[in-house]
N, C-alpha and C positions, 0 to 999 in steps of 0.2 A: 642683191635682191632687195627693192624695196618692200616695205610693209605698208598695211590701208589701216591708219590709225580706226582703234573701237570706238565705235559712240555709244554713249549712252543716254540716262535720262536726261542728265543734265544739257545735252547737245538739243533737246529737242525745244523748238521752236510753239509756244502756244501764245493765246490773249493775255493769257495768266499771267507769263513770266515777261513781256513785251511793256515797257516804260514808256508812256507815251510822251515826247522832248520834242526838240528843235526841229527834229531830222523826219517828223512823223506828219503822216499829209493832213493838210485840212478836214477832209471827209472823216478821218478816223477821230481826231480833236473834237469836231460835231456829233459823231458818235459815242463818246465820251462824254462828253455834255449832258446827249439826251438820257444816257444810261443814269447820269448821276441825280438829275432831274427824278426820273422815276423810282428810285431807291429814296431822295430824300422825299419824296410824299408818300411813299410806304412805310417811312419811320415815323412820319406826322401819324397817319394813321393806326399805327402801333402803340404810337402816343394818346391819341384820344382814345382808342379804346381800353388801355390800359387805365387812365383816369376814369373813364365811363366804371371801372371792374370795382376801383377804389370806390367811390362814390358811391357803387350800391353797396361795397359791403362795411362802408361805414354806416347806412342809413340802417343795414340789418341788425349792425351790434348795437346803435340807438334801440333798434325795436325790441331785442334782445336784453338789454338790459331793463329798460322800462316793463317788460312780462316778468323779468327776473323779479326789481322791486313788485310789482305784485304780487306773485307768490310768494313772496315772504312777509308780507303786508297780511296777506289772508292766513299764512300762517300762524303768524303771532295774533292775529284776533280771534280764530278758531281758539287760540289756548288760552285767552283772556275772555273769548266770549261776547270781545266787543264789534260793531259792526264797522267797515273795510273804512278808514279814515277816507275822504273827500278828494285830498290833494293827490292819493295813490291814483299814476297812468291808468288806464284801463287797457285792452288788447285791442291795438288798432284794426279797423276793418281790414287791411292789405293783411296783415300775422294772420287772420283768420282765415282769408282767402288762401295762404300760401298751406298753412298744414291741412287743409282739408282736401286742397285739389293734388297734390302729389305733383306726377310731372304734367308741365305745359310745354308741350311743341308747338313752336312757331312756324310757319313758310313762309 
């Protein structure tokens, strides 16, 4: 009596586990191409928006710390009594904008 060998996961045939080589037709080689095409300009754009994210939140700890030096600028002249030295940043127009308005939604 013969037996019908089991299959299992590993027998099953998908894209996934398919190597695309020698043996593999032109059309699918092409399709391969354009897949890799659109993946790599989705990384480009992962990339630029990930520097766009850097960029502002370096312009924020700029802005952040120059509020910082202020407030301790006005601190220590409040305790000395003298008025805000010259060279201390002021709070730029955009810091002012930003805590007063809470959230901005775009569309």
């Amino acid at each position: 009596m013969r037996t019908v060998p089991l299959k299992g996961a590993t027998n099953v045939r998908s894209i996934a586990n398919i190597r695309i080589g020698h043996d593999a037709s032109a059309w699918s080689k092409y399709f391969r191409l354009g897949n890799l095409a659109f993946e790599r300009e989705r990384r480009d754009l992962d990339i630029r928006a990930a520097m766009e994210r850097a960029g502002d939140s370096e312009r924020r700890v700029a802005e952040i710390e120059a509020e910082e030096a202020l407030l301790l600028a006005s601190i220590e002249a409040a305790k000395t009594g003298s008025p805000l030295p010259a060279n201390i940043p002021r709070r730029t127009e955009a810091s002012r904008r930003r805590g007063s308005a809470g959230f901005v939604l775009r569309y």
